[in-house]
C-alpha positions as CSV (number, residue, x, y, z in Angstrom):
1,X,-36.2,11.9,45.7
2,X,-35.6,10.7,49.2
3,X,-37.7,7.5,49.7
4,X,-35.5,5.6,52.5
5,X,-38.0,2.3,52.8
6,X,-38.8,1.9,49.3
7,X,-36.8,0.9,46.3
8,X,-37.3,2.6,42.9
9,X,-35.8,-0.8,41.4
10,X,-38.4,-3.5,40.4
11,X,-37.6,-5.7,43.4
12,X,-40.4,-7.3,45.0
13,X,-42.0,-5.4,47.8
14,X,-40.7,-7.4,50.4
15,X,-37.4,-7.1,49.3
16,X,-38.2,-3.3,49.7
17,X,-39.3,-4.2,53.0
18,X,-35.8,-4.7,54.3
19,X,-34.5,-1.5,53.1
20,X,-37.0,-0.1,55.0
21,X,-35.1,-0.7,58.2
22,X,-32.6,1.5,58.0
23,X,-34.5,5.2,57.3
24,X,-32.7,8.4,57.2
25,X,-34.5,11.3,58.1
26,X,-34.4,14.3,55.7
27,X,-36.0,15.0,51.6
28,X,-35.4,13.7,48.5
29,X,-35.8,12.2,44.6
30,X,-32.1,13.5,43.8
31,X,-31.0,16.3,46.0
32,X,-29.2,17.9,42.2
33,X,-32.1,20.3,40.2
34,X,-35.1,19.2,43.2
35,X,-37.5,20.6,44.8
36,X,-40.3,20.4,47.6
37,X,-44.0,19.5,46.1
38,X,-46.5,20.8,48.4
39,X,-48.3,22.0,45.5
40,X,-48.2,18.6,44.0
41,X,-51.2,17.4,46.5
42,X,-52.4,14.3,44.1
43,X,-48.6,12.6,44.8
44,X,-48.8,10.5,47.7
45,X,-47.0,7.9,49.6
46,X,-48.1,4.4,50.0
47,X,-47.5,3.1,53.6
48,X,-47.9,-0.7,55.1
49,X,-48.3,-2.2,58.4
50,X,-47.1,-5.8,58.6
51,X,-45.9,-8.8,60.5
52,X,-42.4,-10.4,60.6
53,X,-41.9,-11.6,63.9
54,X,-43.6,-15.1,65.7
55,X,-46.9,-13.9,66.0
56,X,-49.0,-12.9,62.8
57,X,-51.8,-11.7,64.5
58,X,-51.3,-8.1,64.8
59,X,-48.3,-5.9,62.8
60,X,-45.3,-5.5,64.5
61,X,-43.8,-3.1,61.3
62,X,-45.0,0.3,59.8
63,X,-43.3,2.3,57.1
64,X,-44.0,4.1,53.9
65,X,-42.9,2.2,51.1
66,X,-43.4,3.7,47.9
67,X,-44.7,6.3,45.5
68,X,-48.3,7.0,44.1
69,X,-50.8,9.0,42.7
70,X,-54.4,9.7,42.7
71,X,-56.8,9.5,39.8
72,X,-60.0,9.6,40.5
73,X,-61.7,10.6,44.2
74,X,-60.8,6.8,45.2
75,X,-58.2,5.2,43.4
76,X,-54.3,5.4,44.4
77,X,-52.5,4.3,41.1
78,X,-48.5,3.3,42.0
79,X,-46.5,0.0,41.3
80,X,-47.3,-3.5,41.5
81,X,-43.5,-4.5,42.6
82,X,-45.2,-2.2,45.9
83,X,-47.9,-4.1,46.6
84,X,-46.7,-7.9,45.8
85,X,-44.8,-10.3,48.1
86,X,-45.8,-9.1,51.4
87,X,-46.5,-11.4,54.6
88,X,-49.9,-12.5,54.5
89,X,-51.0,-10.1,57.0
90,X,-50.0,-6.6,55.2
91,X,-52.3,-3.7,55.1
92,X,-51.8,-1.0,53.3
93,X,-52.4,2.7,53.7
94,X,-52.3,5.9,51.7
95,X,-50.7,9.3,53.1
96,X,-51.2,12.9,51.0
97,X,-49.0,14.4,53.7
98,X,-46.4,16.5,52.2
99,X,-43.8,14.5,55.0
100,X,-44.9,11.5,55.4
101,X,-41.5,10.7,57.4
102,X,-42.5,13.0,60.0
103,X,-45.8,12.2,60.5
104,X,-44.9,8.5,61.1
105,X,-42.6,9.6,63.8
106,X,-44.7,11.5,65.1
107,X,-47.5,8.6,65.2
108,X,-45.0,6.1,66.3
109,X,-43.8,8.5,69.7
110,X,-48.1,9.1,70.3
111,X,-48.8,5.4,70.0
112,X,-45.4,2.8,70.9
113,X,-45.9,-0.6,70.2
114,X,-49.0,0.1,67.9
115,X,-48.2,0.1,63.9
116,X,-51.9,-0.3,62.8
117,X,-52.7,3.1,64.9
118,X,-49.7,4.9,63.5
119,X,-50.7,4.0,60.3
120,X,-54.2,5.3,61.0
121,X,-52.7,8.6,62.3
122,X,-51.3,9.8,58.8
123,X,-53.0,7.8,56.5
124,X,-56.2,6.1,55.2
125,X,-56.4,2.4,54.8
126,X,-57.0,0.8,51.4
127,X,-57.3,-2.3,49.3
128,X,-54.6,-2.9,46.7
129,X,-55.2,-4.8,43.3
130,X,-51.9,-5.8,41.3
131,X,-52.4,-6.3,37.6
132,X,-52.7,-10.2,37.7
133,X,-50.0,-10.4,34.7
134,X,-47.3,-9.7,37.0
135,X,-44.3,-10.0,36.9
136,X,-44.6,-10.2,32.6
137,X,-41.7,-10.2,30.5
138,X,-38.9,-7.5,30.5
139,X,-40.7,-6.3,27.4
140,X,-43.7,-5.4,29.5
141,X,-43.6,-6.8,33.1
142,X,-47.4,-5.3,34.0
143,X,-45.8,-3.8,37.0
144,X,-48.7,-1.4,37.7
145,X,-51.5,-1.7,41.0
146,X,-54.0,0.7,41.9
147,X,-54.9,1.1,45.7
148,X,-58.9,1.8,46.8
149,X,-59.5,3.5,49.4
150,X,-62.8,5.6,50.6
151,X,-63.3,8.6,48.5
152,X,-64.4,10.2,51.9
153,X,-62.2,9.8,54.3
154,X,-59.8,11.0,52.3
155,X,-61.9,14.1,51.5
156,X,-62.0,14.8,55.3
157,X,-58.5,14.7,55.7
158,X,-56.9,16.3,52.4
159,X,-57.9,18.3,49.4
160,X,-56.8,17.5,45.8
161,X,-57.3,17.2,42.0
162,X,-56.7,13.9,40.5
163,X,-54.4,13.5,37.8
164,X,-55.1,13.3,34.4
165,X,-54.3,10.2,32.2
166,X,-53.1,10.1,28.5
167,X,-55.3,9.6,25.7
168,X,-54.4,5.9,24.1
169,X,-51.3,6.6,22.1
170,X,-50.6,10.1,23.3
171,X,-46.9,9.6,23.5
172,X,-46.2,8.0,20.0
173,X,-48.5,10.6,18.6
174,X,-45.7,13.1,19.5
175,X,-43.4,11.9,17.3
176,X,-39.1,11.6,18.3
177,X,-39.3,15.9,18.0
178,X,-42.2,16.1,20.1
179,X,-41.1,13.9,22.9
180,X,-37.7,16.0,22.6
181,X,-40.0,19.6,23.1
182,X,-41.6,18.2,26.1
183,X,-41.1,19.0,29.6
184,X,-41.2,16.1,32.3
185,X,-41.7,16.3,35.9
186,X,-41.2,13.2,38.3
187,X,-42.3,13.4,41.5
188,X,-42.1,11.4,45.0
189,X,-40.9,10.6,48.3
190,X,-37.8,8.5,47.4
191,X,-34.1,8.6,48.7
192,X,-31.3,10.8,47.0
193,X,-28.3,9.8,44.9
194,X,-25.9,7.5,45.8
195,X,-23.3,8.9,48.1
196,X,-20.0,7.4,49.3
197,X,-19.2,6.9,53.0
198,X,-16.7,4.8,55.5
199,X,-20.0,1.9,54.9
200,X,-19.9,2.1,50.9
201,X,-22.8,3.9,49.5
202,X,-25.8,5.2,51.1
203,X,-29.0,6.4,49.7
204,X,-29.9,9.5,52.1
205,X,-33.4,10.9,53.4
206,X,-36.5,9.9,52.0
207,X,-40.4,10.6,53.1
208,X,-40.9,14.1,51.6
209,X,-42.6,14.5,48.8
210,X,-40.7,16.2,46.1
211,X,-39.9,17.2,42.3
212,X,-37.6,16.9,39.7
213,X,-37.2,18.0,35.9
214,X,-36.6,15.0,33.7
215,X,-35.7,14.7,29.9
216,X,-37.0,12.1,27.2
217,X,-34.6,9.5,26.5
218,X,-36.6,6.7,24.7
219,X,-39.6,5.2,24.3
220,X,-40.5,1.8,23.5
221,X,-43.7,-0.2,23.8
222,X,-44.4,-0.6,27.3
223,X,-42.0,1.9,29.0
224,X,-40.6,5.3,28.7
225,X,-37.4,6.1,29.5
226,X,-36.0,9.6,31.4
227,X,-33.0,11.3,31.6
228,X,-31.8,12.7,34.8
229,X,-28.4,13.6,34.3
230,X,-27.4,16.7,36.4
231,X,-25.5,18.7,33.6
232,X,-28.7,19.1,31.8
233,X,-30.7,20.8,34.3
234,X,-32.3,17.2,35.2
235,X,-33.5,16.0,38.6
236,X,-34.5,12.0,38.8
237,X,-36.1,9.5,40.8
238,X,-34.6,7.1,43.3
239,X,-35.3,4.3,45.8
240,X,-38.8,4.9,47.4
241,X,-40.2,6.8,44.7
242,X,-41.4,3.4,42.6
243,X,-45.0,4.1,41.6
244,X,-44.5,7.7,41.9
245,X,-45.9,9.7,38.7
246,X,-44.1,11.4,35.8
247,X,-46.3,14.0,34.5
248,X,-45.8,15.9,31.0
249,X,-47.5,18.7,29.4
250,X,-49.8,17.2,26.9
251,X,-52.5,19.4,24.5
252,X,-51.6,22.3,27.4
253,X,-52.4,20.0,30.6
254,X,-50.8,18.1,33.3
255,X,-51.1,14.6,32.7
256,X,-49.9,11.7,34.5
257,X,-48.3,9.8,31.6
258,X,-45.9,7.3,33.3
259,X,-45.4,5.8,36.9
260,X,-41.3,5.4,37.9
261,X,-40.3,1.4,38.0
262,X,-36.8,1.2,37.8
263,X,-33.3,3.0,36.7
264,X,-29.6,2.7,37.4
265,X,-28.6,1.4,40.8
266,X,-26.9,5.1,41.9
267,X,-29.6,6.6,40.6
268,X,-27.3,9.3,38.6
269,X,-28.4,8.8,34.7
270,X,-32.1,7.2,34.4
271,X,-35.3,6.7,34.6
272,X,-37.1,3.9,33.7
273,X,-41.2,4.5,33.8
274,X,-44.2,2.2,32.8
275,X,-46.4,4.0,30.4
276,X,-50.1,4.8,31.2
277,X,-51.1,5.3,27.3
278,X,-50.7,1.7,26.1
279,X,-53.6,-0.9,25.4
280,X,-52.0,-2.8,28.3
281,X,-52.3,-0.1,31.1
282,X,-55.5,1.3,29.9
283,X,-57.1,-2.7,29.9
284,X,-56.0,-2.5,33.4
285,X,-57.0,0.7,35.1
286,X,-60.4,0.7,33.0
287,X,-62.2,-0.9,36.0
288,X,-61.2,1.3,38.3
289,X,-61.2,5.2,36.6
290,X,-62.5,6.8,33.8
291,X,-59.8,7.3,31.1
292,X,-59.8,9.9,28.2
């Protein structure tokens, strides 16, 4: 996917901040097996305002930074690593445009020198909660936030069905053949593949929401792993599409069964997702959604 300001690695958010800088205009998740997602209107993109100049008062910096999904009417599940290590000042903001990247351009030549009111212009601001274990261990680093925002002002200004969630257990209950037999879909606003120029590599476009077929590789107790290896049909996620959903067919429904976290730095073989049917992920999100 093309996400130019947002890493899919498990950096912190700040770090993720920097990469923003340097945007390329255009779509993404991996331009190999991809498609535009307009259909996909429960995907969205989680965009910031913040400060990192002299004078923390008021934002000098807007940009959409990761991935995300809705699950409920109010509640904007993505990645903790998204949400963490910001300036003190950071607001955050959740867009169900199908270009997000245009919008803000839009926003930023309507209103110069103002990030909080391009930020208001294409999406709707919200308050982030991080799972308070994070970072964990590699064997589970918790790396999952959920965004609030008001239920109706984002009625007003988009229309969408919320994603589903696993049952507890839903992916072991499929067994090694069963996760083989099933279809995955990622989906998100990240950058493409690696590609080399005169600079070394560059991670191209970013900002449109889009999709990709992705096979089961493994599964262990907090993550699931996804292939995205081009000579098997696959699509993948890249930088910018952290917190972005992996949906499966489950019992014949969609359901949101993982949220991209990391993969491999060209982003060329996988995907590495947190899984949304574990004890752990359930504890979390209980609070804030109903879950099967």
């Amino acid at each position: 996917m093309t996400a130019v300001r947002i890493r899919l690695t498990a950096v912190t958010a700040g770090a993720c901040a920097l990469v923003l800088a340097a945007a390329l205009p255009s779509s993404a998740i991996n331009s190999y097996n991809a498609t535009p997602a307009p259909e996909r209107t429960e995907v969205g993109a989680l965009v910031a305002t913040w400060d990192n100049d002299a004078n923390p008062t008021t934002p000098d910096r807007v940009d959409w930074v990761c991935s995300g999904t809705m699950i409920d009417a109010d509640t904007f599940l993505t990645a903790a690593h998204c949400t963490t290590d910001w300036p003190d000042n950071v607001r955050f903001y959740v867009s169900l445009d199908q270009d997000v990247q245009a919008g803000l351009d839009k926003a930023a030549a309507q209103h110069p020198g103002n990030p909080a009111a391009v930020a208001e212009a294409v999406a709707v601001r919200g308050t982030a909660h991080n799972h308070p274990a994070y970072p964990g261990p590699a064997s589970d680093t918790h790396d999952i936030s959920v965004v609030e925002v008001p239920a109706a002002q984002l009625k007003a200004r988009w229309t969408f069905t919320p994603a589903g969630l696993p049952k507890a257990g839903a992916l072991n209950a499929l067994g090694p053949q069963g996760l083989d037999d099933t279809s995955f879909t990622v989906a998100g606003y990240g950058t493409q593949e690696a590609r080399r120029g005169p600079g070394g590599h560059t991670h191209p476009g970013g900002g449109v929401r889009m999709k990709a077929p992705v096979t089961y590789n493994a599964l262990n107790d907090a993550w699931l792993r996804l292939s995205m290896t081009a000579p098997q049909g696959n699509g993948g996620a890249c930088y910018g599409d952290s917190g972005g959903p992996n949906f499966a067919t489950l019992a014949g429904k969609r359901t949101l069964v993982a949220t991209t976290i990391t993969g491999d730095t060209p982003c060329y073989a996988t995907n590495v997702t947190y899984r949304l049917d574990t004890p752990g992920a359930r504890a979390f999100l209980s609070p804030y959604t109903n879950l099967p």
